[in-house]
N, CA, C and O atoms as a MOPAC input file, in Angstrom:
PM7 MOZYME 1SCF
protein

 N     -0.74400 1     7.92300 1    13.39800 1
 C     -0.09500 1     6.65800 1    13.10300 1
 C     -0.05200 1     5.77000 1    14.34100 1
 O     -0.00100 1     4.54800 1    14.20800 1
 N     -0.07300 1     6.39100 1    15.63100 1
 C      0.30400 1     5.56000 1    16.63100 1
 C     -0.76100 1     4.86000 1    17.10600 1
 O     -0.60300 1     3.84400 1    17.78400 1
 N     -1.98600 1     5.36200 1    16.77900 1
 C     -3.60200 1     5.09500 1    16.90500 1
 C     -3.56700 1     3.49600 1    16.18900 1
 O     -3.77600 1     2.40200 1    16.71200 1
 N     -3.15900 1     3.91900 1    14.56100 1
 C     -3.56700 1     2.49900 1    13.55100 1
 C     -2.53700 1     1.45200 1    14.36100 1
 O     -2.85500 1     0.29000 1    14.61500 1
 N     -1.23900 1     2.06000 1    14.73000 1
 C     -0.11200 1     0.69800 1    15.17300 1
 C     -0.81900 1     0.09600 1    15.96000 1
 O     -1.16000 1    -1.05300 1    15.68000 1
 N     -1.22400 1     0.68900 1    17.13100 1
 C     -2.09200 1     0.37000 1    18.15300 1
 C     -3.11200 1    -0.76300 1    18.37900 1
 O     -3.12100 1    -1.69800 1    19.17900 1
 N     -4.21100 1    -0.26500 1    17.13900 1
 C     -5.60900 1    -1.13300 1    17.15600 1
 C     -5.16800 1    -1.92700 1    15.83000 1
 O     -5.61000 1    -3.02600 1    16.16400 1
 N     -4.75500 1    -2.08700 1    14.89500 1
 C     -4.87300 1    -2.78600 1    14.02800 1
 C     -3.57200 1    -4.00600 1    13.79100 1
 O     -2.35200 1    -4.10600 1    13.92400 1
 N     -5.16100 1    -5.08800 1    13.20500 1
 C     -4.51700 1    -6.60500 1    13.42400 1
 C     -3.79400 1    -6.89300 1    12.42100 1
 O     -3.67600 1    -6.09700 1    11.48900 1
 N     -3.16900 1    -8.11500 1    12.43800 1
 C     -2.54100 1    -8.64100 1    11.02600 1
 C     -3.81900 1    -8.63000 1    10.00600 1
 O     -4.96300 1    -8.94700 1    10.33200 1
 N     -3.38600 1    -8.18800 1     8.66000 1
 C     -4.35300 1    -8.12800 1     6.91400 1
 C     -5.24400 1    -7.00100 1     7.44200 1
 O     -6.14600 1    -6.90800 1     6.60900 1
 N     -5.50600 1    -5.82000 1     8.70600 1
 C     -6.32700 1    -4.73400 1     8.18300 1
 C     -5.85600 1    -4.25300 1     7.05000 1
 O     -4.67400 1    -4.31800 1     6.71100 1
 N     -6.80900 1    -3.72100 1     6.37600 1
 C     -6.23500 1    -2.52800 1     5.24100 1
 C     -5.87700 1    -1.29000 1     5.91500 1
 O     -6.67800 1    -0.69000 1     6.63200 1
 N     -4.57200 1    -0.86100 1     5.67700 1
 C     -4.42600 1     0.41100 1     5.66500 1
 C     -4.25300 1     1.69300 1     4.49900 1
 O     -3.38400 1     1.81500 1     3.63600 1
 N     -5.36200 1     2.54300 1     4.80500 1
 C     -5.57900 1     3.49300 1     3.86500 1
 C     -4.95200 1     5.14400 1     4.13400 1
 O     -5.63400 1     5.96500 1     4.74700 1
 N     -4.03200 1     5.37000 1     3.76800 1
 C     -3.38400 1     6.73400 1     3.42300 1
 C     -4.40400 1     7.80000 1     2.34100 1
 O     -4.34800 1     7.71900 1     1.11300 1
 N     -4.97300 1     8.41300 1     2.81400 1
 C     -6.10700 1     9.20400 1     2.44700 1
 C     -4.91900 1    10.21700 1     1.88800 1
 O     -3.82200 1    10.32200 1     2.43600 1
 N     -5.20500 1    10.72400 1     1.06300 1
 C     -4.52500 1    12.04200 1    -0.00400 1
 C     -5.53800 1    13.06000 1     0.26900 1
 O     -6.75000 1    12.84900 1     0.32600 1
 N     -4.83400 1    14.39200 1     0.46200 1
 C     -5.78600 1    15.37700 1     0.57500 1
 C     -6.40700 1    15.89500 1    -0.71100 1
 O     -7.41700 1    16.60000 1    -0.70500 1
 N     -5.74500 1    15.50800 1    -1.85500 1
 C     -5.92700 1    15.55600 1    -2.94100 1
 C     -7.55900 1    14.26800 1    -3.72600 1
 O     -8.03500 1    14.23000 1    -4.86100 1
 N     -7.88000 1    13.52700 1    -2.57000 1
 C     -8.94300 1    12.96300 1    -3.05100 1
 C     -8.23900 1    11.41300 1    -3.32900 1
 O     -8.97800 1    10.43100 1    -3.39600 1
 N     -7.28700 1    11.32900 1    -3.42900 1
 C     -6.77500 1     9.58000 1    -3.84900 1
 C     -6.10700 1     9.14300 1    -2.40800 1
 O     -5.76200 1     9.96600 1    -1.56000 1
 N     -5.97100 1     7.59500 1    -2.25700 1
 C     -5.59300 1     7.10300 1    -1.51700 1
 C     -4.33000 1     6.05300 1    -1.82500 1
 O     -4.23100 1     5.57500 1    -2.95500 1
 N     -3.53200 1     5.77000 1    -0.95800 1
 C     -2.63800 1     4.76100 1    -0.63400 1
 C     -2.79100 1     3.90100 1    -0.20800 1
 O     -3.02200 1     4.24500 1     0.95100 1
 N     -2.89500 1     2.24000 1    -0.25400 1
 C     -3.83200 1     1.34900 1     0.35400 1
 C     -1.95000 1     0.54600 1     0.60100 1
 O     -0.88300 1     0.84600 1     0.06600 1
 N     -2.26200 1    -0.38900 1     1.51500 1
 C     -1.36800 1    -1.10100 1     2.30200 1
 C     -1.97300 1    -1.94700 1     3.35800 1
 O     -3.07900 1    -1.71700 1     3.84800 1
 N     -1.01200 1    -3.17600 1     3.76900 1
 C     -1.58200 1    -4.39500 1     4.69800 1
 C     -0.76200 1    -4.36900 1     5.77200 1
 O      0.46800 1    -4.40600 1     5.75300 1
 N     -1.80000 1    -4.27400 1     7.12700 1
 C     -0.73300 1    -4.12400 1     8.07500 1
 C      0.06900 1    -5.26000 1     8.46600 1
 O     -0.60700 1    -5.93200 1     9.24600 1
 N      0.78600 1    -5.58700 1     8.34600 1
 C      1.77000 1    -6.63600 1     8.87300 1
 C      2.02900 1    -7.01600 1    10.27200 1
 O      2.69200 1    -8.05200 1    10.33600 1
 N      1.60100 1    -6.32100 1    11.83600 1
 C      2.20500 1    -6.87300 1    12.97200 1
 C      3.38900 1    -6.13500 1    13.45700 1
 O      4.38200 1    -6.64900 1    12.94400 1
 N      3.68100 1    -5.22900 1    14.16400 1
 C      4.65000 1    -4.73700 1    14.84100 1
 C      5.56600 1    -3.84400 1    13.86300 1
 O      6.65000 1    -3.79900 1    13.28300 1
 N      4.08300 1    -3.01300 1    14.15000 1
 C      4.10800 1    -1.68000 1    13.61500 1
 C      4.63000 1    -1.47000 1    12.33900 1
 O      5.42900 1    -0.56800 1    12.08800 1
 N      4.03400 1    -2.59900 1    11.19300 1
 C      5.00500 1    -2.53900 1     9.78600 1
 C      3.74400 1    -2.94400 1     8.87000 1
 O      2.81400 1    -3.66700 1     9.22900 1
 N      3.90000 1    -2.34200 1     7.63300 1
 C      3.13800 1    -3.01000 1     6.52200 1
 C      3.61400 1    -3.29800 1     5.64700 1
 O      4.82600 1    -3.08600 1     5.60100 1
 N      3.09200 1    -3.80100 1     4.71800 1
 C      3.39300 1    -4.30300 1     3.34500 1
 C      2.55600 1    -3.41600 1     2.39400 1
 O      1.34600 1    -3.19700 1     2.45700 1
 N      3.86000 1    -2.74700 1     1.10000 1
 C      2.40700 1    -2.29500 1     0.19300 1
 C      3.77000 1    -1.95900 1    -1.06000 1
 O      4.99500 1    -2.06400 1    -1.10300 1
 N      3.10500 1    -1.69100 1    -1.59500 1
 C      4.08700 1    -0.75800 1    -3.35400 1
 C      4.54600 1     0.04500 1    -3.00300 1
 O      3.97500 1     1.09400 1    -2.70300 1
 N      5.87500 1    -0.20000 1    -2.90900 1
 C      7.06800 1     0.73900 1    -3.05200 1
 C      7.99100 1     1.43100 1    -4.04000 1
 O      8.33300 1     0.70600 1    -4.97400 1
 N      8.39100 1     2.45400 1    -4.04700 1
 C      9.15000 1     2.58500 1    -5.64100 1
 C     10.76500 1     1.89700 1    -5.42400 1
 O     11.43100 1     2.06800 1    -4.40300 1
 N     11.12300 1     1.24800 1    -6.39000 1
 C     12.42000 1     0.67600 1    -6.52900 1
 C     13.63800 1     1.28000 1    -6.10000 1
 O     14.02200 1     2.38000 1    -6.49500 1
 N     14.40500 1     0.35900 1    -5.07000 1
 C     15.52700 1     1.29400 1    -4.19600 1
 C     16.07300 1     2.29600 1    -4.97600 1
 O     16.11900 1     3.48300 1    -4.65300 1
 N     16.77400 1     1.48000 1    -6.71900 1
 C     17.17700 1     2.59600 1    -6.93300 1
 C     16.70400 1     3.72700 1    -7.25300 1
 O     17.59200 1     4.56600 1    -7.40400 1
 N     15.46900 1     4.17300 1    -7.45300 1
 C     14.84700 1     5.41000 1    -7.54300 1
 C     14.28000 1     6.22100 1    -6.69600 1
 O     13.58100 1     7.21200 1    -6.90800 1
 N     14.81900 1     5.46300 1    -5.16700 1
 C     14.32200 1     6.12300 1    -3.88000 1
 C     14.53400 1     7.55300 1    -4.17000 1
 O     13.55600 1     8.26600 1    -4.39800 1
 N     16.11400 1     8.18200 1    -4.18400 1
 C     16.47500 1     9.69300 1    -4.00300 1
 C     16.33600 1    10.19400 1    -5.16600 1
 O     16.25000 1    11.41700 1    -5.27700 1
 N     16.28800 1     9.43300 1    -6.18400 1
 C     16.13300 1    10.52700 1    -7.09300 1
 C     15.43800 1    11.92700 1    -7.48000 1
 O     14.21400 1    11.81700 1    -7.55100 1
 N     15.95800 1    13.28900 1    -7.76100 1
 C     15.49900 1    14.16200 1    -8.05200 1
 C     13.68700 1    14.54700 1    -9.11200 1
 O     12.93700 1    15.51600 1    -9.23600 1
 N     13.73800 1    13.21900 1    -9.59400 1
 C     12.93900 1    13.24300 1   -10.45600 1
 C     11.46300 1    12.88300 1    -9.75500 1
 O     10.44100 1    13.54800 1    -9.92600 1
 N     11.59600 1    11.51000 1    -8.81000 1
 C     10.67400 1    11.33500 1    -7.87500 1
 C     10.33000 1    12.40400 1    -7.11400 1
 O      9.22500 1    12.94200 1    -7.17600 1
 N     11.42800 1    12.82300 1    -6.22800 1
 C     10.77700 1    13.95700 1    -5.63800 1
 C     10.04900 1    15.06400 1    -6.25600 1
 O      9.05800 1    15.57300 1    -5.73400 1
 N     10.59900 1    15.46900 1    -7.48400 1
 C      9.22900 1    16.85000 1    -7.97100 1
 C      8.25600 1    16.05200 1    -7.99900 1
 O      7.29700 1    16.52600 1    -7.39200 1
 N      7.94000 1    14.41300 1    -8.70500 1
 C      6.72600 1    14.41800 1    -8.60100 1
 C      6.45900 1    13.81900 1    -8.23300 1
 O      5.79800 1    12.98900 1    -8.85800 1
 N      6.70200 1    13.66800 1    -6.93100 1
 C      5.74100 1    12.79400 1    -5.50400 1
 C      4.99500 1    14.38100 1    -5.03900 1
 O      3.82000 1    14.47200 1    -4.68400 1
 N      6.07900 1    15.70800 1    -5.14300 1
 C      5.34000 1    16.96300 1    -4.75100 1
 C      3.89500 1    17.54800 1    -5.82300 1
 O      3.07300 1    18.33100 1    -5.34700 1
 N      3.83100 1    17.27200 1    -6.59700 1
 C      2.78900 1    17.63400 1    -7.70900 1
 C      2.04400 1    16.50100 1    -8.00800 1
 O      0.87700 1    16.72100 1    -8.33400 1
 N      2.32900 1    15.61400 1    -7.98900 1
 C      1.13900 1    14.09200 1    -7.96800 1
 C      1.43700 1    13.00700 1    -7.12800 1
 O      2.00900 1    11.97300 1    -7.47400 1
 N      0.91300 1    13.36700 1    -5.71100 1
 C      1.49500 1    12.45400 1    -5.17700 1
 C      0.68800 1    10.98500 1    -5.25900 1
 O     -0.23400 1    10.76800 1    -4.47100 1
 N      0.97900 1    10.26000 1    -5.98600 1
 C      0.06100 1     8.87800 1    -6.34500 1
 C      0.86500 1     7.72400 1    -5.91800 1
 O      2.07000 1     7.63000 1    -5.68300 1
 N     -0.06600 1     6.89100 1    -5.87400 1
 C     -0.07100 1     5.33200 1    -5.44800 1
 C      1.25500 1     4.68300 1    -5.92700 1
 O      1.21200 1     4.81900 1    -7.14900 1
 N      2.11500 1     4.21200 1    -5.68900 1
 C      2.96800 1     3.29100 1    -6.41600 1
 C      3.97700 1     4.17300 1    -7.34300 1
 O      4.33800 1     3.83600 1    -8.47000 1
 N      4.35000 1     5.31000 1    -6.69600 1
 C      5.06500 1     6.42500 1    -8.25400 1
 C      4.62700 1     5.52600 1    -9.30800 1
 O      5.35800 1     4.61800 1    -9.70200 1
 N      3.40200 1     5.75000 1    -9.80900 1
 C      3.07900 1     4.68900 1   -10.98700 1
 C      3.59400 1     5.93900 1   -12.03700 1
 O      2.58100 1     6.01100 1   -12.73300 1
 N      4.14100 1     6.54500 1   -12.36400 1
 C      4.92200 1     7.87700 1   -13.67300 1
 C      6.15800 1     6.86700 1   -13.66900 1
 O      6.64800 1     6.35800 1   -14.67700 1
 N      6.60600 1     6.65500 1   -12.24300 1
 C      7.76800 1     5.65700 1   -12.72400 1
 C      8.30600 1     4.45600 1   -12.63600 1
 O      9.42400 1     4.02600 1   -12.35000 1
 N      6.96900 1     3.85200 1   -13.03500 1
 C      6.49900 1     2.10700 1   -12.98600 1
 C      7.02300 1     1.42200 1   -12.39100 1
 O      6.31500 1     1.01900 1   -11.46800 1
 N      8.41800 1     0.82900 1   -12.40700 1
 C      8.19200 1    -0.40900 1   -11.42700 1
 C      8.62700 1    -0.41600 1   -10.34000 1
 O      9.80800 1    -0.13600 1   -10.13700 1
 N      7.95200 1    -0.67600 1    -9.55800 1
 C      7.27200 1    -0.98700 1    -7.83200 1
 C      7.85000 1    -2.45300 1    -7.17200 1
 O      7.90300 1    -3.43500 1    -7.91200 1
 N      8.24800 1    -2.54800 1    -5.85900 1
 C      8.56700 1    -3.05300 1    -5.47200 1
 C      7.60500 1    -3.59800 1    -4.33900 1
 O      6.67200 1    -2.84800 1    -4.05200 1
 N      7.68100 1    -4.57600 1    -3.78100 1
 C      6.24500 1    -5.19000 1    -2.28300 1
 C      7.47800 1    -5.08600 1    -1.53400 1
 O      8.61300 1    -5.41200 1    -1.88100 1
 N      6.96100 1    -4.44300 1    -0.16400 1
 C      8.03500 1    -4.01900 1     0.41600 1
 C      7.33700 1    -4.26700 1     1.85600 1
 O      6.11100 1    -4.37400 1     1.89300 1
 N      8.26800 1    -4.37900 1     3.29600 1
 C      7.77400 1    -4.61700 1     4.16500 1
 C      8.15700 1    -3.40900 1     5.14600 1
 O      9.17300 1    -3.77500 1     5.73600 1
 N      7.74200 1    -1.96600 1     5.63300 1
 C      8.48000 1    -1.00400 1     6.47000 1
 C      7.27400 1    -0.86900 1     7.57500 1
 O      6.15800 1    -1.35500 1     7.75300 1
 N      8.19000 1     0.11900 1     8.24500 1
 C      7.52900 1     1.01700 1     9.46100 1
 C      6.30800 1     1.03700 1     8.75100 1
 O      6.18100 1     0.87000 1     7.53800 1
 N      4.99500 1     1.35200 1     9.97300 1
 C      3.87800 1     2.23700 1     8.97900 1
 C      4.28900 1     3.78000 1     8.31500 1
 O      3.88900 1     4.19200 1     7.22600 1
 N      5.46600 1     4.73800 1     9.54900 1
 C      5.83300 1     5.80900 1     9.84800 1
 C      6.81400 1     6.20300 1     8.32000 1
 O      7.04900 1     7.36900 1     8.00300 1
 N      7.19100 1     5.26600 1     7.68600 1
 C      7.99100 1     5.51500 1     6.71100 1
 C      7.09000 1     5.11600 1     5.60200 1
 O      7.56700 1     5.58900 1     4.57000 1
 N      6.02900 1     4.47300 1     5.35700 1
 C      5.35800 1     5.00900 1     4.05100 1
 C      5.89100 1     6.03300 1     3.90100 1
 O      6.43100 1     6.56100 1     4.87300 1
 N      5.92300 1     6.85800 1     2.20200 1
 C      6.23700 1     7.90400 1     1.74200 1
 C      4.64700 1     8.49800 1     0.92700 1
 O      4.22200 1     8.12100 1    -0.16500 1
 N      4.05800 1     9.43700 1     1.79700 1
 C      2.98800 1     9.57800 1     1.21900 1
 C      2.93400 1    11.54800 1     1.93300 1
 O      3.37000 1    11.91300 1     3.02500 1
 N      2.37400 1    12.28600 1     1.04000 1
 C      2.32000 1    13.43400 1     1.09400 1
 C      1.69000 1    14.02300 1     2.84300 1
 O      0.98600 1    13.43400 1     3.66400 1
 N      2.23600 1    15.20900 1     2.86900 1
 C      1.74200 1    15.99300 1     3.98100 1
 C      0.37800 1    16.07300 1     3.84800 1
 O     -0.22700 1    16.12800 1     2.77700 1
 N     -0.23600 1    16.08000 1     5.27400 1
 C     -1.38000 1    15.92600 1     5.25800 1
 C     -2.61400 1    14.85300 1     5.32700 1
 O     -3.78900 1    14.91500 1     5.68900 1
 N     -1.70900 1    13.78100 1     4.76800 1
 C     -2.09100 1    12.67500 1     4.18500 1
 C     -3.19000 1    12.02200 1     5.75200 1
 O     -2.62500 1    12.22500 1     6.82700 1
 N     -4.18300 1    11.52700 1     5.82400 1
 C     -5.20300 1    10.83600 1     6.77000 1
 C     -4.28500 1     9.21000 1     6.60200 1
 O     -3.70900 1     8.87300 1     5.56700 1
 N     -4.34100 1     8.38600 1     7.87000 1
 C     -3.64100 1     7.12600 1     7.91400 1
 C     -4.95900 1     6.41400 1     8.72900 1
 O     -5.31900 1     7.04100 1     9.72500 1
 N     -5.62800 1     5.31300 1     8.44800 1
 C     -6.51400 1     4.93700 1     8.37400 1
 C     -7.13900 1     3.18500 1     8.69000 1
 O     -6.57900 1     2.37600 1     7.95100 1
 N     -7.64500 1     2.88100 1     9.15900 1
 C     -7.67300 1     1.24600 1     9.32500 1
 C     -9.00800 1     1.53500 1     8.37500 1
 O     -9.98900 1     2.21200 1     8.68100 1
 N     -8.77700 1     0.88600 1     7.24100 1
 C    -10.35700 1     0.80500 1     6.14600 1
 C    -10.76700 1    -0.28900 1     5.84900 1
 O    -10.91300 1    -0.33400 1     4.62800 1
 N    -11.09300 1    -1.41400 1     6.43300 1
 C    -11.84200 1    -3.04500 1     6.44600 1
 C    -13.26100 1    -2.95500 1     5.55200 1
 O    -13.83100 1    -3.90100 1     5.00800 1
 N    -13.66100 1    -1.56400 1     5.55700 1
 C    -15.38000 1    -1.54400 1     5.06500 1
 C    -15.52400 1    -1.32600 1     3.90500 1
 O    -16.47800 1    -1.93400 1     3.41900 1
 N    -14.64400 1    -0.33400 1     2.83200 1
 C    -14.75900 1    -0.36100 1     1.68800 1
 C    -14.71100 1    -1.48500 1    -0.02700 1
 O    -14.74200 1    -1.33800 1    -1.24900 1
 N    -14.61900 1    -2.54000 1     0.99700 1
 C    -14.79100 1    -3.80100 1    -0.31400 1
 C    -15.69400 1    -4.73800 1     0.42100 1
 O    -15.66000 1    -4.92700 1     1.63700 1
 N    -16.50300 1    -5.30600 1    -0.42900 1
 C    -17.92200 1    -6.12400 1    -0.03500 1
 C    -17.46200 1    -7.86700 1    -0.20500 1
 O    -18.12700 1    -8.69100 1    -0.83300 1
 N    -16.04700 1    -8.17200 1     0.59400 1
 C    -15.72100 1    -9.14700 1     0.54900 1
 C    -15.53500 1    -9.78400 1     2.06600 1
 O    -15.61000 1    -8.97100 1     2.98700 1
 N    -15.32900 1   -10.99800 1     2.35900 1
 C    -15.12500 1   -11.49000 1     3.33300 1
 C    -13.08500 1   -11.90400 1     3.60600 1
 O    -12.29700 1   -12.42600 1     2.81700 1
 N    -12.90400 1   -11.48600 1     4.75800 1
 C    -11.28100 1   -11.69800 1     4.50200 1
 C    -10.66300 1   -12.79700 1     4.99200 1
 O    -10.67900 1   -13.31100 1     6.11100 1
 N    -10.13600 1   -13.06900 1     4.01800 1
 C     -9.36600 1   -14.72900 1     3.57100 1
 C     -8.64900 1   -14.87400 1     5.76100 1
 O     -8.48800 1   -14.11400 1     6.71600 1
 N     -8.52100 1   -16.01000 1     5.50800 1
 C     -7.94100 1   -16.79600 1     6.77600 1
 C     -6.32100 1   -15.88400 1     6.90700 1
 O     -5.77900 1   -15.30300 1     5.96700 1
 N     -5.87500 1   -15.96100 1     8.10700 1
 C     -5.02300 1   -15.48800 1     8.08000 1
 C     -3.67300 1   -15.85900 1     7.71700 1
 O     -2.74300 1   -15.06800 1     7.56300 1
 N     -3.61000 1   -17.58600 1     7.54300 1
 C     -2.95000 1   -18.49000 1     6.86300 1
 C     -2.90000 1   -17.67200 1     5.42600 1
 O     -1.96600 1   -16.98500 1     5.01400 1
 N     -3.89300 1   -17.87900 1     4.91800 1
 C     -3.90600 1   -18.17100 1     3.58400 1
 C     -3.48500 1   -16.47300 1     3.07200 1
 O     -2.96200 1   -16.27300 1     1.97600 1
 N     -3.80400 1   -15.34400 1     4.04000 1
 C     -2.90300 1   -13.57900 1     3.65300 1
 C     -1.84500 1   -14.11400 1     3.76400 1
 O     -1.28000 1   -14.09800 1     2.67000 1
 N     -0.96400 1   -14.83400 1     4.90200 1
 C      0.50800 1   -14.94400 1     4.86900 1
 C      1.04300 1   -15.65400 1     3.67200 1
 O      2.16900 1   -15.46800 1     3.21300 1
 N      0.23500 1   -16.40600 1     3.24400 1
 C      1.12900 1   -17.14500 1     1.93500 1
 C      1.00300 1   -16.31500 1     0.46400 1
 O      1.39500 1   -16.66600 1    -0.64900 1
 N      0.42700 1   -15.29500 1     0.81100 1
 C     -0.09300 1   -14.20300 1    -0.48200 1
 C      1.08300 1   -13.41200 1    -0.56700 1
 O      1.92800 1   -13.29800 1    -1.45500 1
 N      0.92500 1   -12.77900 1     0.78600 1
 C      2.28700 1   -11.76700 1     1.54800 1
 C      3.35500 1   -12.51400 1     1.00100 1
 O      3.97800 1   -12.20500 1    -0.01500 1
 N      3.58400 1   -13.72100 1     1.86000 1
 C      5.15700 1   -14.53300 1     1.50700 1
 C      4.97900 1   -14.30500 1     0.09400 1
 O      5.09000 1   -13.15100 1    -0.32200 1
 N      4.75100 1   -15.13300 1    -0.60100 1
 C      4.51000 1   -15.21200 1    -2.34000 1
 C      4.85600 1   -13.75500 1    -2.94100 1
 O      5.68200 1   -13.53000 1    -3.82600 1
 N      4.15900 1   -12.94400 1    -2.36300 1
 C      4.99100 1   -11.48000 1    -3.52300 1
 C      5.95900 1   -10.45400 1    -2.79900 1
 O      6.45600 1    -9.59300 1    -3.52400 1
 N      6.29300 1   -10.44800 1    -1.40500 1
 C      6.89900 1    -9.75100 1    -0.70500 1
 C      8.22500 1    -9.61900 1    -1.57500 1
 O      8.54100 1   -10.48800 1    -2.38700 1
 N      8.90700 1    -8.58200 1    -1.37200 1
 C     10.29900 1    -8.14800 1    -2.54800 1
 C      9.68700 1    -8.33700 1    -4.12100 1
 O     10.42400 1    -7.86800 1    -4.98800 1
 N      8.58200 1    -8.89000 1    -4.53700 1
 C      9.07800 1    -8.80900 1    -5.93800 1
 C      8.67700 1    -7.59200 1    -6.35000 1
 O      7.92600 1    -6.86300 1    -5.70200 1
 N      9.31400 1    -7.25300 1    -7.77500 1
 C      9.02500 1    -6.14600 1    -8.45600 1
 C      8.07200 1    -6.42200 1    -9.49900 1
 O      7.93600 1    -7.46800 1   -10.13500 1
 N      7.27200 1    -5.07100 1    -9.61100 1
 C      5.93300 1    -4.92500 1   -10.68000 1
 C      5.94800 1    -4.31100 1   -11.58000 1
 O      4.92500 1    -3.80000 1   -11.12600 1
 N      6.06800 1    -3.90900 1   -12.29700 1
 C      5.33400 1    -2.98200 1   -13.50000 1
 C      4.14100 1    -2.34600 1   -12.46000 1
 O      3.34700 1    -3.12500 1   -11.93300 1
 N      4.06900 1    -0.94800 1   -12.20900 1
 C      2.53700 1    -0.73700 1   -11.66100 1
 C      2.24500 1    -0.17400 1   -12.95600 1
 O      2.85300 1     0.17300 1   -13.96900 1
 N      0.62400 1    -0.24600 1   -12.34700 1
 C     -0.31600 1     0.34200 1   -13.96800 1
 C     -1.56600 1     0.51500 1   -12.91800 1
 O     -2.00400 1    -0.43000 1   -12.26300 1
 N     -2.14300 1     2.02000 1   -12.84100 1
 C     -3.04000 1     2.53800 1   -12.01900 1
 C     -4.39400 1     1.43900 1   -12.63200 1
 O     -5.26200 1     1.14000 1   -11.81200 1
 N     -4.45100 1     1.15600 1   -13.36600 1
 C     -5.80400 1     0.52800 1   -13.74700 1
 C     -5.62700 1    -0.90100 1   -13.31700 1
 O     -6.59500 1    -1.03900 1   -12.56800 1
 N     -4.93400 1    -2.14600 1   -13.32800 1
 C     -4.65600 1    -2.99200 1   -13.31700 1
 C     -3.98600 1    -3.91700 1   -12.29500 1
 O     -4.27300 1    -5.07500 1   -11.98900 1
 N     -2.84500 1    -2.96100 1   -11.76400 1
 C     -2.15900 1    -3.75700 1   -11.27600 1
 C     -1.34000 1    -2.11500 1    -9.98900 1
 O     -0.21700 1    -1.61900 1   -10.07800 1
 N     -2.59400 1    -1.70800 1    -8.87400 1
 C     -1.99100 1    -0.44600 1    -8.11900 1
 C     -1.50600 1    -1.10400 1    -6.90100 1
 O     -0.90500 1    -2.17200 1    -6.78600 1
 N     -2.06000 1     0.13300 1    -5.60400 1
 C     -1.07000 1    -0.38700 1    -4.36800 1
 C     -3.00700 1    -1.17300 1    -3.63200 1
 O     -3.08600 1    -1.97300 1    -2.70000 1
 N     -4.19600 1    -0.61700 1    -4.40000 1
 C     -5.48100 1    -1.43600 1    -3.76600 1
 C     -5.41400 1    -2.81100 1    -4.62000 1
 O     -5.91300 1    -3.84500 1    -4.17400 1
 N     -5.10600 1    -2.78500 1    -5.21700 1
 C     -5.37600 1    -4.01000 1    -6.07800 1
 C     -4.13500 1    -5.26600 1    -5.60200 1
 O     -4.09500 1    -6.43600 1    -5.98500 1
 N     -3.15300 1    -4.52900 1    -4.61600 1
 C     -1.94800 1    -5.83900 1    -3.87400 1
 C     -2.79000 1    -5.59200 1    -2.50000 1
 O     -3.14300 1    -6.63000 1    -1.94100 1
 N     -3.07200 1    -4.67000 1    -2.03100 1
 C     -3.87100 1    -4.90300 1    -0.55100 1
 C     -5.06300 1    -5.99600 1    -0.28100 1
 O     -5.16000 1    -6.84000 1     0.61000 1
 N     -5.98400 1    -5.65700 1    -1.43700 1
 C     -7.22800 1    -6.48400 1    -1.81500 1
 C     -6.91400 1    -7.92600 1    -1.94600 1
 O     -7.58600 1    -8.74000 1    -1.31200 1
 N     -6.13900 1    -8.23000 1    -2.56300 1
 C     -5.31400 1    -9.39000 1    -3.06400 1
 C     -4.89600 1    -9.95900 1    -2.02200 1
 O     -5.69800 1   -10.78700 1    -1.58900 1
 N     -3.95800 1    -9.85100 1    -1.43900 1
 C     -3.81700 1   -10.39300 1     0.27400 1
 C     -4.79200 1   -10.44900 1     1.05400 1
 O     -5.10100 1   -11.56600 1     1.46900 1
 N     -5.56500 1    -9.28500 1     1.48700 1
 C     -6.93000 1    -9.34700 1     2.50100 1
 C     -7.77900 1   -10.54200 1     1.78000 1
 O     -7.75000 1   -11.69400 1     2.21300 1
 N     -8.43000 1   -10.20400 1     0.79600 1
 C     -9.75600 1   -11.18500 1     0.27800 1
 C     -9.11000 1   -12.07100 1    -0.53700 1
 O     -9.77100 1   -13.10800 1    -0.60700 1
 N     -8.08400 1   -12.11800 1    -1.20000 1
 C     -7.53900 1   -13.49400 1    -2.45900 1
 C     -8.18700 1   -12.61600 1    -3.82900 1
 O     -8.00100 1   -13.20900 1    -4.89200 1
 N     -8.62900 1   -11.81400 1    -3.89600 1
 C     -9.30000 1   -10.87900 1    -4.88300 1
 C     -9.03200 1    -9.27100 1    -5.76200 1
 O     -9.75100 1    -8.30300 1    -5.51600 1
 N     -8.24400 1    -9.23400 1    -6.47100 1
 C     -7.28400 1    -7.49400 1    -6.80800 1
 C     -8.38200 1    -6.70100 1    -7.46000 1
 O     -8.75300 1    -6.81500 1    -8.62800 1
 N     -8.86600 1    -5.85400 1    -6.51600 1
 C    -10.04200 1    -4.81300 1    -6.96400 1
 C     -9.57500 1    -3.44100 1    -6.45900 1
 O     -8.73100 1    -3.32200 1    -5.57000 1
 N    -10.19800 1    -2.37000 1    -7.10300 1
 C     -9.72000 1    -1.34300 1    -6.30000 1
 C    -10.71300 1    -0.82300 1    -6.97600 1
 O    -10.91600 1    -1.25100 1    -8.11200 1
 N    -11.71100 1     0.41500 1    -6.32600 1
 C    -12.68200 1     1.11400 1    -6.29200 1
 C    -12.18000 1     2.78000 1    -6.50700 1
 O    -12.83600 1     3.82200 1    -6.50600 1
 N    -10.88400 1     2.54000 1    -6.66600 1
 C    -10.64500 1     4.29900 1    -6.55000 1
 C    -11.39400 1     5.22400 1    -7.74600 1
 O    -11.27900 1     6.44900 1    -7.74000 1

């Protein structure tokens, strides 16, 4: 983690690699913080999240839909042991929007809440969206 704080600029993508084969995508924000899908305060502790962040640990607790755009540490993502933390700029064949025009993307959805839906609307498809102006995700 101290590597990505380090080298990476405002709108890299940051990618949380799952050892399980899926990833966590997020935008780095500047002093040592990103922006990405969070699960809703009140379902932070719940018992229910935790079994299954341990047995599926996926993008956005999308099992328990709605997601919040949230701004933390990189260090406090909540993403499984093991997990690879990553600066990934190369995996979409787009050019990335001005840095003006990520901040008014960022401003524009930061705190709101989502419905997530792994097909439609995940945590690549709000990263993509800020970096390029474009919600794609290749997973």
């Amino acid at each position: 983690i101290d590597h990505v704080v380090s080298t990476a600029k405002f709108g890299d993508l940051i990618e949380f690699s799952y050892p399980v084969g899926y990833s966590h995508w997020a935008v780095y924000d500047e002093d040592g913080h990103v922006i990405h899908f969070a699960v809703a305060e009140k379902q932070l502790m719940t018992t229910v999240r935790t079994y299954l962040q341990k047995i599926i640990p996926v993008c956005g607790d999308l099992l328990l839909g709605e997601t919040k755009i949230r701004r933390v540490p990189l260090g406090e993502v909540n993403v499984p042991h093991g997990a690879q933390v990553l600066i990934c700029n190369n995996r979409h064949a787009f050019t990335p929007s001005a840095p003006e025009d990520m901040r008014l993307r960022r401003d524009g959805l930061l705190d709101q809440s989502f419905q997530y839906n792994l097909f439609t609307l995940n945590c690549e498809h709000f990263a993509t969206f800020i970096r390029y102006g474009k919600a794609v995700c290749n997973q």
